[in-house]
N, C-alpha and C positions, 0 to 999 in steps of 0.2 A: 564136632565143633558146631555149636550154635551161630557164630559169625565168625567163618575163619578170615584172619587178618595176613594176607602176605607180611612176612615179614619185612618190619621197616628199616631193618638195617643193613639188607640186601637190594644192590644197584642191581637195575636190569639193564642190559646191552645189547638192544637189536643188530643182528648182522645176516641179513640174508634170509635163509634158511634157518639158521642157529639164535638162540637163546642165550645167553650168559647171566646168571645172578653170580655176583660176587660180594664177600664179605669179608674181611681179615686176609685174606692174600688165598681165602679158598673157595674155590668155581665150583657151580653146577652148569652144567651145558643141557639145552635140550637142543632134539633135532626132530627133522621129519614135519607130513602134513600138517602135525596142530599147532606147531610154530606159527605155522603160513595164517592157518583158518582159526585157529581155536586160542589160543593162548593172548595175542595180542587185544582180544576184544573181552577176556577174561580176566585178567591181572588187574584192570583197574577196579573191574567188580569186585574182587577181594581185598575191599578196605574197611573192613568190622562192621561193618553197620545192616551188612545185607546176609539171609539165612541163601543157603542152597538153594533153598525153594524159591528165593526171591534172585537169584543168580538166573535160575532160569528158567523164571518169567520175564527178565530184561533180555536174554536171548534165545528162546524162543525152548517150546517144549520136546520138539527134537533132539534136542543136545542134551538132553539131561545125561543120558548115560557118559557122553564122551567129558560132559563137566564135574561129574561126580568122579569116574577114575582120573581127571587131570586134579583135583582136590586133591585124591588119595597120593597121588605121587610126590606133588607139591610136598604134604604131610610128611611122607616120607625120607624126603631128604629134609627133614627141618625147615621149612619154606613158609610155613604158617603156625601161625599162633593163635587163641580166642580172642575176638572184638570181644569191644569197641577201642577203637585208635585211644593213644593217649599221649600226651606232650612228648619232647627229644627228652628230657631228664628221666621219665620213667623208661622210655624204649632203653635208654644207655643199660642201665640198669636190670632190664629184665633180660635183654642177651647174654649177660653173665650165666645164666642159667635158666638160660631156654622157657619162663615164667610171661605169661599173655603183660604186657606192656600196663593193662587197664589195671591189674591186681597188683602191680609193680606198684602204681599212681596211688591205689587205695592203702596200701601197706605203709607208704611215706608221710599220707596223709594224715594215718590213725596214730601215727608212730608221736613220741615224745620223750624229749631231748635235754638232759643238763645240763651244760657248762659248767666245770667246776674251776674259777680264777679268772680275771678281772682282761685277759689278753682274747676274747674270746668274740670281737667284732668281725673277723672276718672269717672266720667256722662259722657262726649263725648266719650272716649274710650266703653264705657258699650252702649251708645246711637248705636254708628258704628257698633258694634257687632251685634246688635239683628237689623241691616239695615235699620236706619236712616242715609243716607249717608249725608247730607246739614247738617251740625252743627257748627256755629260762637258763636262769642261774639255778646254779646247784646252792639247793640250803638244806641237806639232808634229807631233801626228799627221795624214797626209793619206790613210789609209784611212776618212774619212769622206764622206758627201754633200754636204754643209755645213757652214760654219764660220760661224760668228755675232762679228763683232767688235765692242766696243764700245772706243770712242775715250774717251781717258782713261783707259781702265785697258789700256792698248794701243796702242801705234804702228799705226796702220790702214795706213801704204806699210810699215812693215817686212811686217805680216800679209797685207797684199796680194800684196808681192813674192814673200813662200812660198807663199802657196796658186797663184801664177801656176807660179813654177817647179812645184809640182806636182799641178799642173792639176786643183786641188781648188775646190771654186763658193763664192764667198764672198759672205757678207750684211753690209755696213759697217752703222754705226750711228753716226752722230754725236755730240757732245756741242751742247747747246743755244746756240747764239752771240750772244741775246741778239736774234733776229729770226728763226728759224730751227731746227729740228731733220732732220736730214736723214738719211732712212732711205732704203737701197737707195745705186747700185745694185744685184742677184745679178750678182756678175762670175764668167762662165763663159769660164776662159780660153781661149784661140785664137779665142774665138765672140763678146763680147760687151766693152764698156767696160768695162776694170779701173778700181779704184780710182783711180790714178794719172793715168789720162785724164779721170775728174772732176775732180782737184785742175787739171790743168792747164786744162780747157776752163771753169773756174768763174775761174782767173788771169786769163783772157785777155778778159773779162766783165766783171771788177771795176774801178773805176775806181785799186784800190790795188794790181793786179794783180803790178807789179813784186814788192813787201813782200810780196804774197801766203804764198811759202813760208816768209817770217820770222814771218810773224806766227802760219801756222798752228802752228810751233813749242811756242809759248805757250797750255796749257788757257785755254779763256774761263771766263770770273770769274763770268758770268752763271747763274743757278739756273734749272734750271727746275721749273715747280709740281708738284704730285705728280698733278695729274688728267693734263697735257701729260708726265711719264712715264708716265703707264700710256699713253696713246694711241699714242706711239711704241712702249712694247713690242707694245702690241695689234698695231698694223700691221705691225711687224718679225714676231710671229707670222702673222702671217694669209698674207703674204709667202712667209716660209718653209715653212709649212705645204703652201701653194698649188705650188709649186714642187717639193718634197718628192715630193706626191702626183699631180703631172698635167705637169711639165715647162713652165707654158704658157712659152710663148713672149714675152707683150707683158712679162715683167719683166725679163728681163736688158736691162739697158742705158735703164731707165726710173730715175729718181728723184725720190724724194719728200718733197718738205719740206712740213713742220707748222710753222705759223704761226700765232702765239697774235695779234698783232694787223696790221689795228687790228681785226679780228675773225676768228676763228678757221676753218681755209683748210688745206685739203692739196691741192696742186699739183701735178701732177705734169710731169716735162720728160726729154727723150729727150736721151741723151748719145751719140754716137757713138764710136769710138773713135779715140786721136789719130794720125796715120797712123805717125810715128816718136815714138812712146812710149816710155821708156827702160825699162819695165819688160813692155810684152804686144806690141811691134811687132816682129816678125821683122825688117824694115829699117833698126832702129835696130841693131840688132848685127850687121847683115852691114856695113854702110858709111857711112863720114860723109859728108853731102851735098857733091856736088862745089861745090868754090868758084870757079862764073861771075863771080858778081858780084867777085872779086878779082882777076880777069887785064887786065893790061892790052894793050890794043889795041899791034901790032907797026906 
């Protein structure tokens, strides 16, 4: 590490002799002499901006060895990351996956965002916040990272079917069904369940599965409260953000319903993708399934 950065999302807690960083309800403890001598006049030096070598020319050249192995331990248990510092919205985000806070910040920075439907004032506001600065309406543009669709002000299979043809990552967002608000999946074409493989693995589920695509035709009538919107845009940003800035992995093809009763519940359930999908399955367009079960016996 060129400027290693204690991590900013671990508290430290002097006690004595002992050490404490804590972070999500899990401790490192240190103990012993460098508690006493070494570590409390060291930790503040590890705020990105300063090299080893500048570590210990602020305390002196003696220590070098004892600051170079307290680095390495530090390192060891996850305790540092690469400088230089970077705001609370980028550090949130780079502890998801242990990623330097700085390249978290440049990642959200570079990043660039759609909105697809006219509800989409307080995702951009919440998107700007945690520094995604590039956020429009969606007009068919697919030179973005993300597209944001909200249902009802939007055909989510039409918006699906163009971000597939061009292989742009799409974030659905449901309308409230009156048991239900369903955020995700990020459909990463060629990679991950499109939309259209939720609509159909959600039919095949239902006990009204047939009706299914008639009924989804028709917006639902049902409201939902203004706290259970902010919640779903919350998680739709957090989502996005997450994705934006660190790629992970367990979201594509994860979705998540908000459920206000019979007490309030976010679930999450893994979609796979459907094998001949009429909209992300390379098999459905090269060929229709042979028809065995139509031939008769000679």
């Amino acid at each position: 590490m060129l400027q290693p950065l204690l991590t900013p999302w671990y508290r430290v807690v002097s006690d004595g002799d002992r050490l404490l960083l804590e972070h999500g309800e899990s401790v490192v403890a240190f103990e012993g002499a460098a508690v006493r001598s070494l570590l409390p006049a060291l930790l503040p030096l590890l705020d990105g901006t300063r090299s080893i070598d500048d570590i210990v020319g602020a305390l002196g050249e003696p220590v070098r060895e004892a600051v170079v192995r307290a680095a390495e331990m530090l390192a060891a248990h996850g305790l540092l990351v690469d400088g230089p510092p970077a705001g609370a919205p980028a550090q949130a985000v780079a502890r998801v996956v242990g990623i330097a806070p700085a390249e978290a910040r440049a990642r959200l920075a570079a990043a660039r965002v759609a909105i697809a439907g006219v509800d989409n004032t307080v995702i951009s506001s919440l998107l700007r916040r945690a520094g995604v600065e590039r956020v429009e309406s969606y007009a068919g543009n697919s030179d973005v990272d993300l597209v944001i669709g909200f249902a009802g002000d939007v055909d989510l299979r039409e918006l699906n079917r163009a971000c597939v043809e061009a292989r742009t990552p799409l974030l659905p967002i449901a309308l409230f069904n009156g048991r239900h608000t369903l955020v995700g999946p990020i459909v990463v074409p060629e990679i991950s369940a499109c939309h259209e493989c939720v609509q159909l693995r959600r039919a095949a589920n239902l006990p009204f599965g047939n009706d299914f695509s008639l009924i989804e035709e028709t917006s639902p009538t049902a409201a939902a409260d203004p706290g259970l919107q902010a919640i779903a845009a919350g998680l739709a940003t957090h989502l996005a953000v997450r994705w934006l800035a660190t790629r992970d992995p367990l979201l594509p093809g994860t979705l998540f319903a908000i459920s206000p009763l019979p007490r309030p519940t976010v679930a999450e359930h893994p979609v796979l993708r459907v094998p001949r999908c009429p909209v992300c399955s390379p098999a459905a367009r090269m060929a229709a399934p042979l028809p065995w079960h139509a031939a008769e016996a000679l």
